[in-house]
N, C-alpha and C positions, 0 to 999 in steps of 0.2 A: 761661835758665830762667824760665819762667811764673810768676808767683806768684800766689797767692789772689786776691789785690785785685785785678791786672792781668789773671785773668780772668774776673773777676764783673765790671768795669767793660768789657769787650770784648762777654759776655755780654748786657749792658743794651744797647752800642751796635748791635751786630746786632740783637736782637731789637726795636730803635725802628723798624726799618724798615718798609715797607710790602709785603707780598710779595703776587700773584694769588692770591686762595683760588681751590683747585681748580673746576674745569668754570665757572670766568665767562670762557674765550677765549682765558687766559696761562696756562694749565696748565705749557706747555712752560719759559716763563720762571721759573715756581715753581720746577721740577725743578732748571731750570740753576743756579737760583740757589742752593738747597741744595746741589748739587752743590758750588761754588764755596764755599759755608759749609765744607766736610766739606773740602776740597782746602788751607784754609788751615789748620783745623787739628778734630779728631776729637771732642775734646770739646765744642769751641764748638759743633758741629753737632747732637751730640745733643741738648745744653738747646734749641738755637735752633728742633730740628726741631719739637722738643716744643712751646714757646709757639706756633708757627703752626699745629700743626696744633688746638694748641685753639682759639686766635682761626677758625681755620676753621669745628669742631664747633660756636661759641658762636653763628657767625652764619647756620649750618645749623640752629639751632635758634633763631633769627630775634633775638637777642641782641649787644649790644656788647661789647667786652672792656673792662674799667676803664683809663682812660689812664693810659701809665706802666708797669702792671703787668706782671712778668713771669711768664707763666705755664708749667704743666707738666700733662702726662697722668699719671696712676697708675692705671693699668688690667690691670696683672699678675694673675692670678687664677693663687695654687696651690692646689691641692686640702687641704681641711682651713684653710685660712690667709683665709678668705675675711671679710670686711668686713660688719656687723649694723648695718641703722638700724632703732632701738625708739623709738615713740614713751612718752613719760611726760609727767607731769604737769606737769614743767617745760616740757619741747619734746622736740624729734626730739636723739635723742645716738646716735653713732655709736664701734662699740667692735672693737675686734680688731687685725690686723697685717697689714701688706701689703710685699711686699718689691717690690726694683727702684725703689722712689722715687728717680729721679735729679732734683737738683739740690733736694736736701731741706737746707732750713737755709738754701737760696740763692733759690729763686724767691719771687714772693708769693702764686698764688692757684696751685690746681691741681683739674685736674676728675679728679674718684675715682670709681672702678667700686665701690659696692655689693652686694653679693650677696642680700641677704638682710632680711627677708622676699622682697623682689622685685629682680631685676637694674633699679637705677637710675645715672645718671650725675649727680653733685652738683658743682657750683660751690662749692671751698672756700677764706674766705681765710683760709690760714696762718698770717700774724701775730698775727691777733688770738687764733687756738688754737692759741697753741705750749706755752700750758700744761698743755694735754691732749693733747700730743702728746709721744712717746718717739722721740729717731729713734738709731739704731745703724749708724755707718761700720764697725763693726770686721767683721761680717760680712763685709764686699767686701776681699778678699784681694790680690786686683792691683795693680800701682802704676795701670795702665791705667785710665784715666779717673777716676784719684782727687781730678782736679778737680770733678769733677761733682758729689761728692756724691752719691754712688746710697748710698740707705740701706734698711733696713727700718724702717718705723716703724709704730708702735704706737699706737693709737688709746686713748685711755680716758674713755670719757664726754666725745664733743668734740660740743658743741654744733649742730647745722646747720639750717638756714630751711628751710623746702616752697620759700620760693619762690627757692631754690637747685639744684632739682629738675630737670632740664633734663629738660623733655618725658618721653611715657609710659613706662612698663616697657619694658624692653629695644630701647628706641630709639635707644641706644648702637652696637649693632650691627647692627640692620636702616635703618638710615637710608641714600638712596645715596650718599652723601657717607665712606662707613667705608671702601673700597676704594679709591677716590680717593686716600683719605688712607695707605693702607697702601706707595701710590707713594713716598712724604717718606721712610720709613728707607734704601729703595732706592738713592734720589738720595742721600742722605749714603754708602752705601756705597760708590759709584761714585764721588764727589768722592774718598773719603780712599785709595780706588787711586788716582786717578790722580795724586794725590799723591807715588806712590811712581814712577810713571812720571815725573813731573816730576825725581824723583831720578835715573833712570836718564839719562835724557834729558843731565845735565848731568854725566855720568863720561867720563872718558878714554880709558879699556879702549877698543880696536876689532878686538880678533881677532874673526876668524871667528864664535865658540861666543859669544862676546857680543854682537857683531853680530846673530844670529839669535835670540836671546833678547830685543832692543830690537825687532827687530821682530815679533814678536810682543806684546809691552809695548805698543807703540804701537797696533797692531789693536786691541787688548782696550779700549783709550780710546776711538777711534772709536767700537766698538761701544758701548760705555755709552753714548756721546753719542748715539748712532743711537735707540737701545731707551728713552731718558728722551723723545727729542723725538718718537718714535712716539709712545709714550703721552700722550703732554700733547696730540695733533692727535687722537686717538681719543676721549679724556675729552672733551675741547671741540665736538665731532661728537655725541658720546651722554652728555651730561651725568647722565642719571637711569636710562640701561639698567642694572640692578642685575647683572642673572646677567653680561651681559658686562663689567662692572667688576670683579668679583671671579673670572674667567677671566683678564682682561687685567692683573689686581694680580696675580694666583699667578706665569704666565708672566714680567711684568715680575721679580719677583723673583726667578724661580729664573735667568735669566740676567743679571741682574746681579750675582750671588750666585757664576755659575759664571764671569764674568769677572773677576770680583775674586780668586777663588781663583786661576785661571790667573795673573793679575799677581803674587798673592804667591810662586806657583811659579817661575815665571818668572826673578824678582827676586834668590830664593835662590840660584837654580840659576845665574845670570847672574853674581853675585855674592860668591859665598859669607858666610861669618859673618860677614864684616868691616862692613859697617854695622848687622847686626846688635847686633854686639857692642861697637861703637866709635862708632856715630854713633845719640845720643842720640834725637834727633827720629825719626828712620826706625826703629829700636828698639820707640821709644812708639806709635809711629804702623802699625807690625807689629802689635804687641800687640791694641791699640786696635781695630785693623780686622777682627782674629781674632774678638774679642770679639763686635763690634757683628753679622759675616754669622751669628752663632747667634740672631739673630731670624728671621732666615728658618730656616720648619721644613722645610727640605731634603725626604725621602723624605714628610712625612705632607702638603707641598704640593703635589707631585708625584702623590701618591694622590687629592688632594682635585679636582686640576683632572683629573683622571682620569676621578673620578664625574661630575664636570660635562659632560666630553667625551661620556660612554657615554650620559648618562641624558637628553641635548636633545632 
């Protein structure tokens, strides 16, 4: 069993590493390498995904990330729940609630979506404003990544610099570097299937009806592996074509999305309840990976690379 300590210090050592920021050549090795994060284990991968892919955004917007620091995105936007910088006499304070902050109470800096007056993205460190910060675990109901620390938290009058400001309004999301980056939850989703194939892989069962279900298991890993190393040779080909980065992100995700499901069907069908219900890590790690494929918007991404198709 994992403990706190044992993975906030697993946490830091992953995330010391040096990973390709997207479109400089190693795209692919980026991919693999989250992959590989997400395959050891589901939580590690979401914080880890997170810190690179800010270290990414920081140096797409021509910025160092502070050595050491671990950092994280919070860029959730719910309707009504959205996040106010007012400037005042003192300085810029920023007030409101933002949910899905993973790894709140555990990372040190994290870059925050803004909404209002104007959509900005801000460089924030944590530490020094945890006293104007509120955060709440008891929301996240799942045992399912309750390493992480996904919280909601609460802003109230938390202090922030201009020149923590990263570049113009809504340059968060029009930069080409956002689609690119939309690849990173994909490759974790594909590492923590085939996690579950590596499960499979190592059972004794060889009738027939589970014979065909491993192989099947097996294809769907391939293909991950295929659809991550396409993409990372395509980014590294067209580093700045926007419209076909965010074609090629929709695509990338909706089949990695639809291989991952296949795996978990698969896996049940292969194997019924029993490690379900008896083998803890595959349990967590079912959970976990249910969780994580609802970032991908299924049907309204599917509609979106639709419009793109219709309207080139």
């Amino acid at each position: 069993m994992t403990t706190p300590e044992t993975f906030a210090a697993r946490v830091r050592e992953v995330c010391a590493e040096q990973l390709p920021l997207p479109a400089d050549g190693h795209t692919t090795q980026r991919h693999l390498r989250l992959l590989e994060i997400a395959r050891e284990d589901l939580s590690l991968a979401r914080l880890a995904e997170a810190h690179f892919d800010a270290v990414a955004i920081l140096a797409e917007a021509g910025r160092a990330p502070i050595p050491g620091a671990i950092y994280g995105v919070w860029a959730s936007e719910i309707p009504g729940k959205s996040l106010t910088l007012t400037e005042t006499p003192s300085g810029l304070l920023i007030n409101g609630t933002k949910m899905f902050c993973s790894g709140a109470g555990l990372i040190d800096r994290a870059l925050v979506t803004i909404a209002a007056p104007d959509p900005f993205l801000i460089d924030l460190d944590l530490r020094t404003r945890a006293g104007t910060l509120s955060i709440d675990t008891a929301a996240w109901k799942p045992s399912a990544f309750a390493l992480t620390n996904t919280a909601t938290v609460t802003f109230t009058n938390t202090p922030a610099d201009r020149k923590d400001i990263l570049c113009e309004r809504n340059w968060y999301l029009t930069r080409p570097g956002f689609w690119h980056g939309a690849c990173g939850p994909a490759s974790c989703w594909a590492g923590g299937s085939i996690g579950l194939v590596d499960y499979a892989l190592h059972q004794s069962r060889s009738d027939p009806h589970t014979l065909a279900h491993l192989g099947a298991l097996q294809s769907a890993s391939w293909g991950l592996h295929s659809v991550l190393t396409t993409a990372g040779n395509e980014i590294d080909a067209d580093p700045t074509g926007s419209a076909a980065a965010h074609q090629r992100a929709l695509i990338v995700r909706h089949l990695v999305e639809q291989h991952a499901t296949d795996i978990l069907t698969h896996l049940g069908r292969a194997y019924g309840p029993h490690p379900l219900a008896f083998n803890e890590p595959i349990s967590q790690r079912v959970q976990e990976l249910t969780i994580y494929l609802r970032q991908c918007h299924a049907e309204r991404d599917l509609a979106a690379l639709g419009q793109l198709l219709h309207s080139r």
